[in-house]
DRENDO-1510 file (C-alpha; in Angstrom, 1 decimal, always signed):
<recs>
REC; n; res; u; v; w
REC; 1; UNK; -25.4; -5.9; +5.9 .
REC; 2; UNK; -22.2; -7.1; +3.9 .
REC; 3; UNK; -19.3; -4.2; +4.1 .
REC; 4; UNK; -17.3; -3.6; +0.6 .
REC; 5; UNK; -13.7; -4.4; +0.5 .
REC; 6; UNK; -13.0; -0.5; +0.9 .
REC; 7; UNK; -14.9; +0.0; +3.8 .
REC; 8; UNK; -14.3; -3.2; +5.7 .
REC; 9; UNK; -10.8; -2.6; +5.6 .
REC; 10; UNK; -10.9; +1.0; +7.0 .
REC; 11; UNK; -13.4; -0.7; +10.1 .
REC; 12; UNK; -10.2; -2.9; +10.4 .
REC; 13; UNK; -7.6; +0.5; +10.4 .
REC; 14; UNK; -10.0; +2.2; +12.3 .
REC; 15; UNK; -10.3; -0.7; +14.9 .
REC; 16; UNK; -6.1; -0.8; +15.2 .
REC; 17; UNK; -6.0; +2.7; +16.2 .
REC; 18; UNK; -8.9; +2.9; +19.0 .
REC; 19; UNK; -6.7; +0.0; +20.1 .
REC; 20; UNK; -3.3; +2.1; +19.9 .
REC; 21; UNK; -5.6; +5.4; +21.5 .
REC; 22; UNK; -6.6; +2.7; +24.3 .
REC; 23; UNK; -2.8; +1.9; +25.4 .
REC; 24; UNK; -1.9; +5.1; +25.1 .
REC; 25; UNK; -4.8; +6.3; +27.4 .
REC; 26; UNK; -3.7; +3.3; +29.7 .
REC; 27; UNK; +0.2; +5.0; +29.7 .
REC; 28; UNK; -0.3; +8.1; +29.4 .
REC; 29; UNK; -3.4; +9.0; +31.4 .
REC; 30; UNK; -5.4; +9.9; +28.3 .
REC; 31; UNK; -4.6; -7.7; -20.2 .
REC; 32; UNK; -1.6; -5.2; -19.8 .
REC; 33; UNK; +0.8; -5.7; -23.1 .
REC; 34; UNK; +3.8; -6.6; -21.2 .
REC; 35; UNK; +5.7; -6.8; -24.6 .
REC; 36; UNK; +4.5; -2.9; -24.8 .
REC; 37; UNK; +5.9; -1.8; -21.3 .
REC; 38; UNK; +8.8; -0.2; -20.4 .
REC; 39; UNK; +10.3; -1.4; -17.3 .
REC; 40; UNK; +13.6; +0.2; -15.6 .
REC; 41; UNK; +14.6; -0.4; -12.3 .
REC; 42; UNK; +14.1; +2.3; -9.8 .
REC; 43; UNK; +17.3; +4.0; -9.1 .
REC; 44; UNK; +18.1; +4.1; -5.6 .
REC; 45; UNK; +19.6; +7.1; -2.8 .
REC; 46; UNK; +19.5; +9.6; -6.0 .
REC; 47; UNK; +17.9; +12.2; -3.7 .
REC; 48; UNK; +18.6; +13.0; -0.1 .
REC; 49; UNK; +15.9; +12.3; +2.6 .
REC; 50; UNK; +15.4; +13.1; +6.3 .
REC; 51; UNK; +12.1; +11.1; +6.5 .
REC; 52; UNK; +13.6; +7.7; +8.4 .
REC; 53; UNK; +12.4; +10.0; +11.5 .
REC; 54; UNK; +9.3; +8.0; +13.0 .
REC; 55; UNK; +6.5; +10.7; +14.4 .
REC; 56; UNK; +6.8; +11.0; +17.8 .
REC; 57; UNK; +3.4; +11.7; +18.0 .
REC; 58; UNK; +1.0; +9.3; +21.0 .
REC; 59; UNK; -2.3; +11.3; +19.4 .
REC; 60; UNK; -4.9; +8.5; +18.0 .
REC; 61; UNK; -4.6; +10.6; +14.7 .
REC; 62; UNK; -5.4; +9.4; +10.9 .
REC; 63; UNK; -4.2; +11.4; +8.0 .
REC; 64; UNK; -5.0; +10.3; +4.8 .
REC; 65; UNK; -5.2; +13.2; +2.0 .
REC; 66; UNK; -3.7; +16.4; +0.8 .
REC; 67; UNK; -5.3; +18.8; -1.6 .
REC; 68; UNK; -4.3; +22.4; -2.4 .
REC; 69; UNK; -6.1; +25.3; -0.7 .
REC; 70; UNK; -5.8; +28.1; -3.2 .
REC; 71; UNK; -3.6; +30.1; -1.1 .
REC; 72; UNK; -0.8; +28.6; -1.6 .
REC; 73; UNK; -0.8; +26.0; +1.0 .
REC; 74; UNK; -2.7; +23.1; +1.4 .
REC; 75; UNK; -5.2; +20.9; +3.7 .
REC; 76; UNK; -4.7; +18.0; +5.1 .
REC; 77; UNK; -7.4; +16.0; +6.2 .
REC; 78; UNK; -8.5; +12.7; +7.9 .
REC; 79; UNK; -9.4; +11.9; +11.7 .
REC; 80; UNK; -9.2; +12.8; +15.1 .
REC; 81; UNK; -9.1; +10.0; +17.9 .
REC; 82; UNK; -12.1; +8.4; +15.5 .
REC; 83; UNK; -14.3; +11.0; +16.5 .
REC; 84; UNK; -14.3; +13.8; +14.5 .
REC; 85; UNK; -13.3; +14.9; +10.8 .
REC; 86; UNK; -9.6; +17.1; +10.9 .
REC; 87; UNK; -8.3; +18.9; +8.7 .
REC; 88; UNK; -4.7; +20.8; +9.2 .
REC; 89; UNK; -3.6; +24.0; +7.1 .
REC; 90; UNK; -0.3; +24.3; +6.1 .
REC; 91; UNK; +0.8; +27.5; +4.4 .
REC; 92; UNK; +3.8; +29.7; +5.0 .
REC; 93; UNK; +5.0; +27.4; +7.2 .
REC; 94; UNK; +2.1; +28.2; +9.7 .
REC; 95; UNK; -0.3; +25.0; +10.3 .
REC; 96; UNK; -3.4; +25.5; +11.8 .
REC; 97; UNK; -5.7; +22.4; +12.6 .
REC; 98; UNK; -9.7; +22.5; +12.4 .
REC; 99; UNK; -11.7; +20.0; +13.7 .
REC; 100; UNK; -15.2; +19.2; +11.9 .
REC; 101; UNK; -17.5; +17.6; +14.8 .
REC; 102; UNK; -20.2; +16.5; +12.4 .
REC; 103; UNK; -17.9; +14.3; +10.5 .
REC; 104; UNK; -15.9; +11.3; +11.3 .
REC; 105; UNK; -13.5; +11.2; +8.9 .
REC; 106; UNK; -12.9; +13.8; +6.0 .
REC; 107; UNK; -12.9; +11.5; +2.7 .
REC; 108; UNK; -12.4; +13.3; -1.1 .
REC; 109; UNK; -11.7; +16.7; +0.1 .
REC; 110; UNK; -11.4; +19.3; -2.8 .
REC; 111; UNK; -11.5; +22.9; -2.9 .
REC; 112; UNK; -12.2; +24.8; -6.4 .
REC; 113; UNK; -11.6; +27.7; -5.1 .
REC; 114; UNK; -9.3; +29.7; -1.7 .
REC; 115; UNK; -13.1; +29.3; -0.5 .
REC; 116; UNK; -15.5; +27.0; -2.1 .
REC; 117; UNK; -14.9; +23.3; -1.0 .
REC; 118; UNK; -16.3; +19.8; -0.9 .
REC; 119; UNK; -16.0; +16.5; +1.2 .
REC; 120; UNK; -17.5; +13.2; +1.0 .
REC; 121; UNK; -19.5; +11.9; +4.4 .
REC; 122; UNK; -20.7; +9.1; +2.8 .
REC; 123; UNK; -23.9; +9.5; +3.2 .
REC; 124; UNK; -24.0; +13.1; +3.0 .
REC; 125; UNK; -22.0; +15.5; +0.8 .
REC; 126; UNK; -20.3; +18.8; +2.9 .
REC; 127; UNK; -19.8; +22.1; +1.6 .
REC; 128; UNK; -18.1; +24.9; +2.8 .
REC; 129; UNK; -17.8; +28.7; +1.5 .
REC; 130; UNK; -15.7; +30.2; +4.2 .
REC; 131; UNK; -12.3; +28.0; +3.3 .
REC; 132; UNK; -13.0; +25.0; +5.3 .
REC; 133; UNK; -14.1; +27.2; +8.8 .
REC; 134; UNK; -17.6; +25.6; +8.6 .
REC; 135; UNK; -19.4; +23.0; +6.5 .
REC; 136; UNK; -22.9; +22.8; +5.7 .
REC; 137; UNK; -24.6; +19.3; +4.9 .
REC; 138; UNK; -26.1; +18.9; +1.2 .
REC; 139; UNK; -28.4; +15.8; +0.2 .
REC; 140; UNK; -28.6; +14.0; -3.1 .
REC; 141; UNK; -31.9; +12.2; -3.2 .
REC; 142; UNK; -31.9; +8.2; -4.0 .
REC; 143; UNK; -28.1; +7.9; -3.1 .
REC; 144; UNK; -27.7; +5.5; +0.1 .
REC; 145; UNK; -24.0; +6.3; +0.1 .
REC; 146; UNK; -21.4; +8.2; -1.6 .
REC; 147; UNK; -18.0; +6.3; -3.0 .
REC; 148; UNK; -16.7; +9.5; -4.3 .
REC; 149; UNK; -16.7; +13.0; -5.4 .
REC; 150; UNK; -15.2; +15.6; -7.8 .
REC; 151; UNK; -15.3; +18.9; -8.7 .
REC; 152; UNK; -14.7; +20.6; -11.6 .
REC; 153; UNK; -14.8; +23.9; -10.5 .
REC; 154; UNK; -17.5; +26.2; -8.6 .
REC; 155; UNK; -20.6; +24.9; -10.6 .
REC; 156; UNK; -20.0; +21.6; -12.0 .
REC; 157; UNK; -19.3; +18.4; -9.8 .
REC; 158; UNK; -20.1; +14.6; -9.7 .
REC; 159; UNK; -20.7; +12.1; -7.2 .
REC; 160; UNK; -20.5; +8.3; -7.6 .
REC; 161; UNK; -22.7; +6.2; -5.7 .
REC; 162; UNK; -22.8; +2.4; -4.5 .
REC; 163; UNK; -24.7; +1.1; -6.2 .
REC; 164; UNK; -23.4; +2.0; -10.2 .
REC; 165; UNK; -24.3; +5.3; -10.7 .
REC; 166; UNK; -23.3; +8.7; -10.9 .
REC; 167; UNK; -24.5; +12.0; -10.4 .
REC; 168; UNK; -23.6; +15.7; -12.0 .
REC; 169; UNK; -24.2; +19.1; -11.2 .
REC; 170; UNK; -24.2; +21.9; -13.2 .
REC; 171; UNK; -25.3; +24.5; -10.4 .
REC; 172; UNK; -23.0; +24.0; -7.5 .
REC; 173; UNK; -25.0; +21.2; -6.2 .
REC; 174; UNK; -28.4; +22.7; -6.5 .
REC; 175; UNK; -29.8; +20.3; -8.5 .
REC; 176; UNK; -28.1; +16.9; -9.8 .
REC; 177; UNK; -28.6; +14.5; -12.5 .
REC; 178; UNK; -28.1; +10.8; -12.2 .
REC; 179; UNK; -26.6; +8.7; -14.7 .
REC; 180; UNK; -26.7; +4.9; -15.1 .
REC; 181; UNK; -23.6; +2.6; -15.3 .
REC; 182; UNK; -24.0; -0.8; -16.2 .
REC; 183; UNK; -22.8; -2.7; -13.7 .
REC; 184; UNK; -23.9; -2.1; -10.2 .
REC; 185; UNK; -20.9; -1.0; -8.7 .
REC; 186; UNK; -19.1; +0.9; -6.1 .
REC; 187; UNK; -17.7; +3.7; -7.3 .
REC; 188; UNK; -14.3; +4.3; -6.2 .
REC; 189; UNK; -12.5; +7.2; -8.2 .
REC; 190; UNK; -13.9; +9.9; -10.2 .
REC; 191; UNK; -11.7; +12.7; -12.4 .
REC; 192; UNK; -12.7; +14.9; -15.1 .
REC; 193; UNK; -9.9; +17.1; -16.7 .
REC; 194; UNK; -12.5; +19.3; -18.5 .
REC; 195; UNK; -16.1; +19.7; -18.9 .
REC; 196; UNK; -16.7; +16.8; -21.0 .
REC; 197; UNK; -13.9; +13.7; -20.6 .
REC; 198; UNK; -13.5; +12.2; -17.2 .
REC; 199; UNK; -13.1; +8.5; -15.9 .
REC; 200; UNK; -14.1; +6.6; -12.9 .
REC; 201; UNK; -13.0; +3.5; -11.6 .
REC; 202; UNK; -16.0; +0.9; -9.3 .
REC; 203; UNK; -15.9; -2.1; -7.6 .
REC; 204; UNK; -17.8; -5.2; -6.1 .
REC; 205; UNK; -17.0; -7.6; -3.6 .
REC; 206; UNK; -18.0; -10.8; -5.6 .
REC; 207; UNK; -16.8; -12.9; -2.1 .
REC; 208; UNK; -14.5; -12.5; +0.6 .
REC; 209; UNK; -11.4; -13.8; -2.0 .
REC; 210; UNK; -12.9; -11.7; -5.2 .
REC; 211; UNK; -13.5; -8.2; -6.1 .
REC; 212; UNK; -14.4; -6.9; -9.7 .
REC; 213; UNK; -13.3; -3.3; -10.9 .
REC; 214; UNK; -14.5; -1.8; -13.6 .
REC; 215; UNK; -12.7; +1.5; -15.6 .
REC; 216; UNK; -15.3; +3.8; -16.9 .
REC; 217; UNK; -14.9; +6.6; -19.3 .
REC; 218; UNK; -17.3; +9.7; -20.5 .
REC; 219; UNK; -17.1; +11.8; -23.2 .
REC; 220; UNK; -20.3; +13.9; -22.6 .
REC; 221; UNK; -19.7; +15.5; -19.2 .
REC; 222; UNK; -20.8; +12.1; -17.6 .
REC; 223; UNK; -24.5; +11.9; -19.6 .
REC; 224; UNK; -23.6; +8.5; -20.7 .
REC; 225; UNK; -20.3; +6.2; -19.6 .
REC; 226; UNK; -18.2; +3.8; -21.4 .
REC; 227; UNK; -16.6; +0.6; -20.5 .
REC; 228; UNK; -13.0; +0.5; -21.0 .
REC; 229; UNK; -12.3; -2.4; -18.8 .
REC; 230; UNK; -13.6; -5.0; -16.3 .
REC; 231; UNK; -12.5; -7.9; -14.7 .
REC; 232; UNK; -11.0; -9.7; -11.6 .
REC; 233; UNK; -9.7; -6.6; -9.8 .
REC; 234; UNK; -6.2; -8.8; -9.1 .
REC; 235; UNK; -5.7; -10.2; -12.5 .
REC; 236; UNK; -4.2; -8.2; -15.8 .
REC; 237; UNK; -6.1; -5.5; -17.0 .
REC; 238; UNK; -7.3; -4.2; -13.9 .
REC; 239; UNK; -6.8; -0.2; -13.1 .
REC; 240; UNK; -7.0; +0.4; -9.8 .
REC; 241; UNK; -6.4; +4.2; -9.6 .
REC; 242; UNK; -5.4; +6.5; -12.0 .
REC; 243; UNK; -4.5; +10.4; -12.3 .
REC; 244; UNK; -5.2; +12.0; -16.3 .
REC; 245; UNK; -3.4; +15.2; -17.3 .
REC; 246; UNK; -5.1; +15.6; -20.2 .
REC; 247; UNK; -8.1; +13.7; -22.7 .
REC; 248; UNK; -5.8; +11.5; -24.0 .
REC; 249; UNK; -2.5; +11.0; -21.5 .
REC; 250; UNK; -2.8; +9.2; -18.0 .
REC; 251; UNK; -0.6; +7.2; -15.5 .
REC; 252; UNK; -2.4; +5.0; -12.8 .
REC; 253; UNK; -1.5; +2.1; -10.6 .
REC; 254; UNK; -2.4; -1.7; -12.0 .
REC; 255; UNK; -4.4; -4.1; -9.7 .
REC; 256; UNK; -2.4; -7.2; -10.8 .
REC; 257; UNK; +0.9; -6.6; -8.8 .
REC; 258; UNK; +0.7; -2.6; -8.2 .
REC; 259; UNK; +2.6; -1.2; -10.5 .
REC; 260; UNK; +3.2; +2.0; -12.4 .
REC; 261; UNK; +1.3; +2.1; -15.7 .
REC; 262; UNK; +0.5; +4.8; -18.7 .
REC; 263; UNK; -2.2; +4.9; -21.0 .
REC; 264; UNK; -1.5; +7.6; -24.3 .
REC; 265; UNK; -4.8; +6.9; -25.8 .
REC; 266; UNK; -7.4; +8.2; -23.2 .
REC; 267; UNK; -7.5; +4.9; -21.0 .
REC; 268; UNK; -8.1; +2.4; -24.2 .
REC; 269; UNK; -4.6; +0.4; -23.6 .
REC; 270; UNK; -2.0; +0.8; -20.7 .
REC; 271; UNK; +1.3; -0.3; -20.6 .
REC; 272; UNK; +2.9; -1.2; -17.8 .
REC; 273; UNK; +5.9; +1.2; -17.2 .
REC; 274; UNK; +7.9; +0.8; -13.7 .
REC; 275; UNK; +7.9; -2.9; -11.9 .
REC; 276; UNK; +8.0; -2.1; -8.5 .
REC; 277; UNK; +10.6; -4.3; -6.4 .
REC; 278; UNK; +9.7; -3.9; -3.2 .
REC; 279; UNK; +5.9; -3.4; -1.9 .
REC; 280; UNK; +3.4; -2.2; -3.7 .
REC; 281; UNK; +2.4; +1.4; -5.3 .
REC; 282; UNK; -0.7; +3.1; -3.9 .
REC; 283; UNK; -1.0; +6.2; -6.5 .
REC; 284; UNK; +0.3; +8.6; -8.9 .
REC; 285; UNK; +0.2; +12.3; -9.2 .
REC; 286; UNK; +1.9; +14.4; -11.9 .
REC; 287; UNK; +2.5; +17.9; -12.2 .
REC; 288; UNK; +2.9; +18.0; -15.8 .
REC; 289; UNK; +4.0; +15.6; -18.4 .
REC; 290; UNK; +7.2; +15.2; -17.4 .
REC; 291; UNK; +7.3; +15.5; -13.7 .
REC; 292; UNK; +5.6; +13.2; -11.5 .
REC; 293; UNK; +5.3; +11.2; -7.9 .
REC; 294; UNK; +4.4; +7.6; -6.9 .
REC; 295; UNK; +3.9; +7.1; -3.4 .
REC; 296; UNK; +2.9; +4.1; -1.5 .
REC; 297; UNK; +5.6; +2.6; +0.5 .
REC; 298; UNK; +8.0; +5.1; +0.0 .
REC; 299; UNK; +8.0; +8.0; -2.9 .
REC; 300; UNK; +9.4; +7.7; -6.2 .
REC; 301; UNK; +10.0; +10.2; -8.8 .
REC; 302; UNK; +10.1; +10.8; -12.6 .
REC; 303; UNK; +11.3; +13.8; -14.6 .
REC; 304; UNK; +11.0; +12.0; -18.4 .
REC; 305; UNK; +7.1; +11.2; -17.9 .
REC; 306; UNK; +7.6; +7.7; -16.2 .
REC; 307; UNK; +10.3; +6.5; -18.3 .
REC; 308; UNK; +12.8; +6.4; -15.5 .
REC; 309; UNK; +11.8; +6.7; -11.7 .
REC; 310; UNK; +14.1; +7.0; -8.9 .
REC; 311; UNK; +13.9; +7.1; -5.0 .
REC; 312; UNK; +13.2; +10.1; -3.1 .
REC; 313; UNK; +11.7; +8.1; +0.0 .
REC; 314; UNK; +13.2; +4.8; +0.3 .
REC; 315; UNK; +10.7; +2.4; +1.5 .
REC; 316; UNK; +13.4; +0.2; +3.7 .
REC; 317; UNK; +14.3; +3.3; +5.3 .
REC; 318; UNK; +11.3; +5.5; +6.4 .
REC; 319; UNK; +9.0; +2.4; +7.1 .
REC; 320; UNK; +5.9; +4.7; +6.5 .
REC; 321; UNK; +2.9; +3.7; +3.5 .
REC; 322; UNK; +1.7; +6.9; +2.1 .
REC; 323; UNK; -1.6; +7.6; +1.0 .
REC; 324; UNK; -2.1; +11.1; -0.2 .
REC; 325; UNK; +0.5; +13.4; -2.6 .
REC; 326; UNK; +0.0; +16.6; -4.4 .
REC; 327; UNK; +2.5; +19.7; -5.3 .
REC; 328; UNK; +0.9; +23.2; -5.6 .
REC; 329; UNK; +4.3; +23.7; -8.4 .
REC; 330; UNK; +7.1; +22.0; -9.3 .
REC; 331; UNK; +8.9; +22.8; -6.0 .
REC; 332; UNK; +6.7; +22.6; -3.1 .
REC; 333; UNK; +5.2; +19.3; -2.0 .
REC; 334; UNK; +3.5; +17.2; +0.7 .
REC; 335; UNK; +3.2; +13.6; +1.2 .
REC; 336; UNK; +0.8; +12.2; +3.8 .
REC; 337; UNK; +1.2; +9.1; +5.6 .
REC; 338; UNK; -1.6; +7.9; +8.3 .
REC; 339; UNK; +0.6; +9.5; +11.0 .
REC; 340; UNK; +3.2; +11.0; +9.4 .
REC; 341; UNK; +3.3; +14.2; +6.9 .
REC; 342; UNK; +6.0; +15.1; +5.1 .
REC; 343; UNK; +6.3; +18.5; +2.9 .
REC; 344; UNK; +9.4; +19.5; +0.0 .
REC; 345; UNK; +10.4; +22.6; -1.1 .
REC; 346; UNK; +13.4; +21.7; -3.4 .
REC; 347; UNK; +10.8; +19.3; -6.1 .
REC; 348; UNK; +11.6; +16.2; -3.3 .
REC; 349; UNK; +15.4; +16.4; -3.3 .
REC; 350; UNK; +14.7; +16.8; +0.6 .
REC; 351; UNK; +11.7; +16.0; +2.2 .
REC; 352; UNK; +11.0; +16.5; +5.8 .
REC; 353; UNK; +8.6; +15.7; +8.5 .
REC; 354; UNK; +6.0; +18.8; +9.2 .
REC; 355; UNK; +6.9; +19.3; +12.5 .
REC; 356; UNK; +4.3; +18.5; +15.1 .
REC; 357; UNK; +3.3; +21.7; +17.4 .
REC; 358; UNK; +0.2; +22.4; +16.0 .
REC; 359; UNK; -1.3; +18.6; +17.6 .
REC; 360; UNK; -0.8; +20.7; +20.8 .
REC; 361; UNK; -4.0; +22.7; +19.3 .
REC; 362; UNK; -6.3; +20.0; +19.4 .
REC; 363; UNK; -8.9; +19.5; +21.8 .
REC; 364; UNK; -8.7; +16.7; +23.9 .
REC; 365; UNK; -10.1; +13.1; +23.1 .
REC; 366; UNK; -11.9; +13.4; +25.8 .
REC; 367; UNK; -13.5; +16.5; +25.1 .
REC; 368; UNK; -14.9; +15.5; +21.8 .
REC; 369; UNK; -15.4; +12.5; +23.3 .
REC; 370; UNK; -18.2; +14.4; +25.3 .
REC; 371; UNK; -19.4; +16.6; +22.3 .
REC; 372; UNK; -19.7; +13.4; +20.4 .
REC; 373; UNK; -21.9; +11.6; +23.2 .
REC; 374; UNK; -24.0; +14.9; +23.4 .
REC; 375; UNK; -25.1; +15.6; +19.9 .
REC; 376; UNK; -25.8; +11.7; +20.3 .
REC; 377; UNK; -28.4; +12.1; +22.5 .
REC; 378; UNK; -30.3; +15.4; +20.9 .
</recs>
């Protein structure tokens, strides 16, 4: 069976760190208009930083999202030593780490309410009413794998499959309704900003040097889709994630050389707005129109809607790739990196690393090692 270009690179990720775990073990005993765009150059040391720190941590750990828990605070979510999903609280400055045995690694987290929460396990879909203290394992019949999930709020939600199509609820996952694309593919992203308009973004690996992507829009709550664009997922015209605010205004990342672009008219046209001249953008997130974050390697900010962005984490100098942002207001902030985390509380004038105690909380990898070989052979 042929992996997709998403998942064979996270076997490759996954395969580094069991082989970082190992030698710790060993040491330690354990067509965008360009005439249209708007390009300024990213402003450099306009914000102060204390995130050149490396983590100190020797834990085979994996962070890869951060999503707001309603109280507050937020979780963060990924892996522990491969083994186990883990997600880590963070809220008045207390952070509290839970590990979910079941699953391997938390994808698409979201919670629509301090209680009421969803994850994507690929093949399953998780949900939890406690706030994330326990997770109960929900089934969509005919989907062989999940690409992604969203929630609306407590009642309505959609899934996208691998194989072109996606899914609502209406009933909090009771029941669910599929819905045909028409191309058979991955889907990768999926964001509604009300009942009705949302977009999604799939894939196919065409060959080992090709993938399509394809940006999908619907105006009916996902009863029927649109096709705003598709093509060779590294060539012009290619959205390869995006973040909407409203029906009609969105900023994503472009696939042709990562960079920052805006579409005004609901996804029809995109313009490409900040030339990055470094590495390469992974994703946006704003907090209105005005204020927003682009992280990838490094973080970049915006306070005029994207018309000027400036440094807040300089890539040269913290040498981490983020992969997950949010802000619960304009003030607070975290930034997740695969082993580092960073949180703000001045809008990401500063931003430093979470500290690290609450690791000391986990259970060892050889102890879920064990668990993990037991509910193996049940």
């Amino acid at each position: 069976m042929s992996l997709s270009k998403e998942d064979a690179a996270e076997v490759s990720k996954m395969k580094e760190l069991a082989a970082l775990f190992s030698i710790v073990v060993c040491t330690c005993s354990l067509t965008f208009p360009q005439t249209h765009a708007t390009k300024s150059k990213l402003r450099q040391g306009a914000a102060r930083t204390d995130a050149s720190n490396k983590s100190s941590s020797t834990v085979a750990l994996s962070l890869s999202s951060v999503v707001k828990d309603h109280r507050g605070g937020v979780w963060i979510t990924g892996t522990a030593f491969l083994l186990a999903g883990l997600m880590v609280n963070d809220r008045n400055g207390i952070v509290r780490p839970v590990v979910v045995p079941d699953v391997k690694i938390i994808r698409d987290p979201i919670f629509v309410t301090a209680e009421i929460g969803w994850m994507n396990g690929r093949q399953y879909l998780y949900r939890t009413i406690d706030g994330g203290l326990s997770w109960q394992k929900r089934w969509i019949s005919g989907v062989s794998k999940i690409g992604t999930i969203h929630f609306g709020d407590s009642q309505n939600g959609w899934v996208g499959g691998s194989s072109g199509e996606i899914y609502r609820t209406t009933d909090g996952g009771q029941t669910w309704k599929r819905a045909e694309l028409p191309f058979k593919y991955e889907i990768k992203q999926i964001q509604f900003v009300d009942l009705l308009h949302g977009w999604a973004i799939g894939f196919s690996l065409i060959s080992t040097q090709k993938t399509m992507r394809a940006l999908f829009r619907s105006n009916d709550g996902g009863e029927t889709w649109q096709v705003m664009s598709n093509g060779d997922a590294d060539e012009k015209g290619s959205v390869e994630s995006f973040f909407f605010l409203d029906e009609q205004n969105g900023w994503g990342i472009e696939g042709w050389q990562h960079n920052i672009i805006r579409t005004q008219d609901g996804g029809n046209t995109w313009t490409i707005q900040e030339v990055y001249p470094k590495n390469s953008w992974n994703l946006v997130f704003f907090q209105d129109d005005l204020h927003g974050w682009a992280i990838g390697h490094g973080i970049a900010h915006t306070s005029d809607g994207g018309a000027t962005w400036n440094y807040q984490v300089d890539p040269e100098t913290s040498h981490a790739y983020f992969e997950g942002i949010t802000f619960i207001d304009e003030k607070h902030g975290w930034a997740v990196g695969s082993d580092k985390v960073l949180r703000t509380e001045d809008g990401g004038e500063t931003w430093r690393p979470l500290p690290e105690d609450w690791k000391r909380l986990l259970p060892s990898f050889h102890s879920l090692n064990s668990q993990s070989k037991e509910r193996r052979q049940r």
